[in-house]
N, C-alpha and C positions, 0 to 999 in steps of 0.2 A: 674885597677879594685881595689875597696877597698878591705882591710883585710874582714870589716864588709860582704861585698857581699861573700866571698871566703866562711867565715866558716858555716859551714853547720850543720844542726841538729842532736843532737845527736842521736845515733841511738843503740841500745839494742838488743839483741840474749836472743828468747826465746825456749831452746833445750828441746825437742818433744821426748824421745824411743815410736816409733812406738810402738804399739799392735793392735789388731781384733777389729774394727769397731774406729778405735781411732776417727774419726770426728764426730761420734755420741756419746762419753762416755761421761758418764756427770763427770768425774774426770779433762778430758781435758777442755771441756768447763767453768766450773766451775775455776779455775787455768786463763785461759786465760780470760776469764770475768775480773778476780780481776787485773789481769799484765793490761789492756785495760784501767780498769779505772784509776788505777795510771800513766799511761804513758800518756794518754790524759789530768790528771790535769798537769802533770810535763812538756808538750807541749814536747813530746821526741817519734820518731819514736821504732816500735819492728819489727824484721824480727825475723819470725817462721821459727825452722828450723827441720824438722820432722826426726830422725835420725834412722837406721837400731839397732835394738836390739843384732842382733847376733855379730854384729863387730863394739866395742866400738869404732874404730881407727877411725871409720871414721864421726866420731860425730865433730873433730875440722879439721878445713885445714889452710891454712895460711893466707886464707884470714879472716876468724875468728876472729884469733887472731892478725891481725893486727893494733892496737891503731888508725892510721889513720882512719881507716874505721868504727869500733866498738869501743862502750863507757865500754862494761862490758856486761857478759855472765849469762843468767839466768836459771839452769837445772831444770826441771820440776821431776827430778827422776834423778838417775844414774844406778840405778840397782848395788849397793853397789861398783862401778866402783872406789875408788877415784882417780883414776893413771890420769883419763881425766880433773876432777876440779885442779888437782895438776899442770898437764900440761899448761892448760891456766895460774894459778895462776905465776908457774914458767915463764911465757913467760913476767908478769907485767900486764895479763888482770883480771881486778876487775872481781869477782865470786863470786855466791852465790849458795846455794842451797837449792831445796823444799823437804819437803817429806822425811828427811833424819836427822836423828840424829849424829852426827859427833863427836867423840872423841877427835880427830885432831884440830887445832888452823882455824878450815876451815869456810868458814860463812855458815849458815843455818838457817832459818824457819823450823815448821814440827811441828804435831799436835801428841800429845798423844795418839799414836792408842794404846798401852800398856794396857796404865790404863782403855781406853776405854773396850777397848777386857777382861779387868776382870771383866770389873762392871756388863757385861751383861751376864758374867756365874756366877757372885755370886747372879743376880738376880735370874736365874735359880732354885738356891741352895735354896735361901728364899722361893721359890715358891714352894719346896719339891720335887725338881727333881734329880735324884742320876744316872741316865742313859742320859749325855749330851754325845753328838756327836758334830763335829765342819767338816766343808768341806769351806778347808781352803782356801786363795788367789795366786797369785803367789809366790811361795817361792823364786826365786829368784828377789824378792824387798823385802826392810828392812818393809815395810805397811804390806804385806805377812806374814812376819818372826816372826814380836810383836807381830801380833794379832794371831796366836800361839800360841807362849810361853804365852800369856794373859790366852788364855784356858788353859794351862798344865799348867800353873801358881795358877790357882783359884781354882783348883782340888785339886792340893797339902797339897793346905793351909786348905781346907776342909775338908783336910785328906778323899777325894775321889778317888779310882784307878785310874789311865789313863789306860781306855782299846784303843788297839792299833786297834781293830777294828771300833771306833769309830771316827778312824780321818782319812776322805779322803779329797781329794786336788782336788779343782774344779779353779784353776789358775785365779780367777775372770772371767769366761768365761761361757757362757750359757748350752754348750754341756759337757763338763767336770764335771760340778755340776748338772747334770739331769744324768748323768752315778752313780757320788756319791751316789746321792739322791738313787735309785733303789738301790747299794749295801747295804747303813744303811738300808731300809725301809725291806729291805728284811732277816735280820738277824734274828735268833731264841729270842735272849734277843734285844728285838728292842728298839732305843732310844725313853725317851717321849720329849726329846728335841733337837733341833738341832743350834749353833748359827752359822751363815753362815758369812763369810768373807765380804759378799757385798749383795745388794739388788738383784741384779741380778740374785743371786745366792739362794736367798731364793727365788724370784720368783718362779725359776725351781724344786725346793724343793717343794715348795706348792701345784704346778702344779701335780709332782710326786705322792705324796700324796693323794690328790683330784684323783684321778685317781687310784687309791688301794682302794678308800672308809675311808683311814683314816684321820679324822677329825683334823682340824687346828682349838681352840687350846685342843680341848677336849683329843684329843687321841694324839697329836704331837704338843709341843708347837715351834716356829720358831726366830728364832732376825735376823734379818739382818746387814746393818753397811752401811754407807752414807746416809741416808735419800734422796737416788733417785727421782726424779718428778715420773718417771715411777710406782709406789709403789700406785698412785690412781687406777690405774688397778687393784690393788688386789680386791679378792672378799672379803679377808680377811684382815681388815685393818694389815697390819706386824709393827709388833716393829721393830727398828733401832736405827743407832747411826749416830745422825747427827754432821758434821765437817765442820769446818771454812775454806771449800777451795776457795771462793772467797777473804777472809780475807788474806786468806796466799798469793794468790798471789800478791796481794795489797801490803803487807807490804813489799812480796819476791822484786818487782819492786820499790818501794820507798828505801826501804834499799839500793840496790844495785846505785842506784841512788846515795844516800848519800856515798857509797862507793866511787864509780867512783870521785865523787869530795873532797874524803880526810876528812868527815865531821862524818864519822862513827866510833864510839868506837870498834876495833877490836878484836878480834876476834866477828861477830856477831852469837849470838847465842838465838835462841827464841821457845818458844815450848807453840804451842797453844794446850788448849784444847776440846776434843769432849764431847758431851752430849748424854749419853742413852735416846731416847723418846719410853715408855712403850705405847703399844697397844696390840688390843687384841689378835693376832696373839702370843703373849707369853701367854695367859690366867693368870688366877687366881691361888690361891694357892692349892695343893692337895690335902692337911688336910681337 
């Protein structure tokens, strides 16, 4: 049998941490869209491989990281893990990763959630709001973590307090951010603004809200962050901040590609950015 018959397609690892409803998120789809279409032009198979959150160890095995078998590992997240990308790396298997900002000499894509997460409480600020609340994403991802420090960041500069009861933690999850939403809505100095971590999450904010009698954006202005498909439901069109995740995948699987065959400037390092899109769900200015 020919060498030609023997060698077999290349084949790519696209690594999944599991979360609540992951085959429906539109983070994961969106990421897998973009890895889909880079790998179908580059004529290169992906095996998905959906990994346990609670026990990083078991994200790589040996067949993984076997070169025979696999061309290069592509993590969709680590959840600030780097001991796993190190591991592969250490083994000789080409790595990259999305969704993470890296310090380290390690390759990465990943989108501005930062700058993002300030632009839309310093909108807030122009809009004449001084009572902003944030119900934040999962803290244990770095996406979670900026767009944080984005809010306590834009407050500062504002020279506006950070009241500590203004910031609850809704983990990007529908039931956690409808507990939140009830705590801010119900406080004596209630916020007139809220920016929510994800869409999802200002959904159930809106919901909450509409359900008190108080008005989106007259009496509670909202932002969200992903520009969700889900967000036509609203009854109130929601601002958001829309992100390049089918871009990032694309590029995360062409890069890595170019890794695997030696052709890449290393360390890769690339940082896309997001765009606020203003609707009426933040309303008008107060003045």
């Amino acid at each position: 049998m020919s060498v030609a018959r023997l060698k077999r397609k290349p084949i790519y690892v696209l690594i999944l941490p599991r979360f609540e409803d992951i085959f429906h998120a539109f983070y994961t789809g969106e990421i897998t869209k973009g890895v889909n279409l880079a790998a179908s032009r580059l004529n290169v198979d992906i095996l998905i491989h959906i990994t346990d959150r609670s026990n990083h160890a078991s994200w790589l095995d040996a067949t993984l990281l076997d070169r025979k078998h696999v061309d290069g590992i592509l993590f969709s997240d680590i959840d600030n893990d780097l001991s796993m990308v190190k591991k592969a790396i250490n083994r000789g298997m080409p790595a990259l990763v999305l969704n993470n900002i890296i310090q380290e000499p390690i390759n990465y894509i990943a989108i501005n959630n930062y700058k993002a997460a300030v632009q839309v409480v310093d909108e807030f600020i122009k809009l004449g709001h001084t009572k902003i609340a944030t119900v934040a994403g999962d803290l244990s991802t770095q996406a979670g973590q900026v767009r944080l420090a984005g809010y306590y960041d834009s407050l500062k500069k504002n020279n506006l307090p950070v009241e500590k009861s203004y910031v609850r933690v809704g983990g990007f999850l529908r039931t956690p951010a409808r507990q939140a939403a009830q705590e801010l809505l119900k406080l004596k100095e209630r916020p007139t603004a809220i920016f929510a971590a994800s869409d999802v999450m200002a959904l159930e904010i809106m919901d909450v809200a509409r359900l008190k009698k108080i008005r989106v954006p007259q009496d509670l202005a909202i932002c969200g962050f992903d520009d969700n498909p889900i967000n036509v439901h609203s009854s109130v069109k929601l601002a958001t901040v829309a992100q390049p995740l089918v871009e990032m995948g694309r590029l995360g699987m062409e890069m890595l590609y170019q890794i695997s065959h030696g052709k890449a400037r290393l360390p890769v390092k690339e940082l896309l950015q997001a765009s606020l899109i203003k609707a009426e769900s933040m309303g008008g200015s107060l003045s």
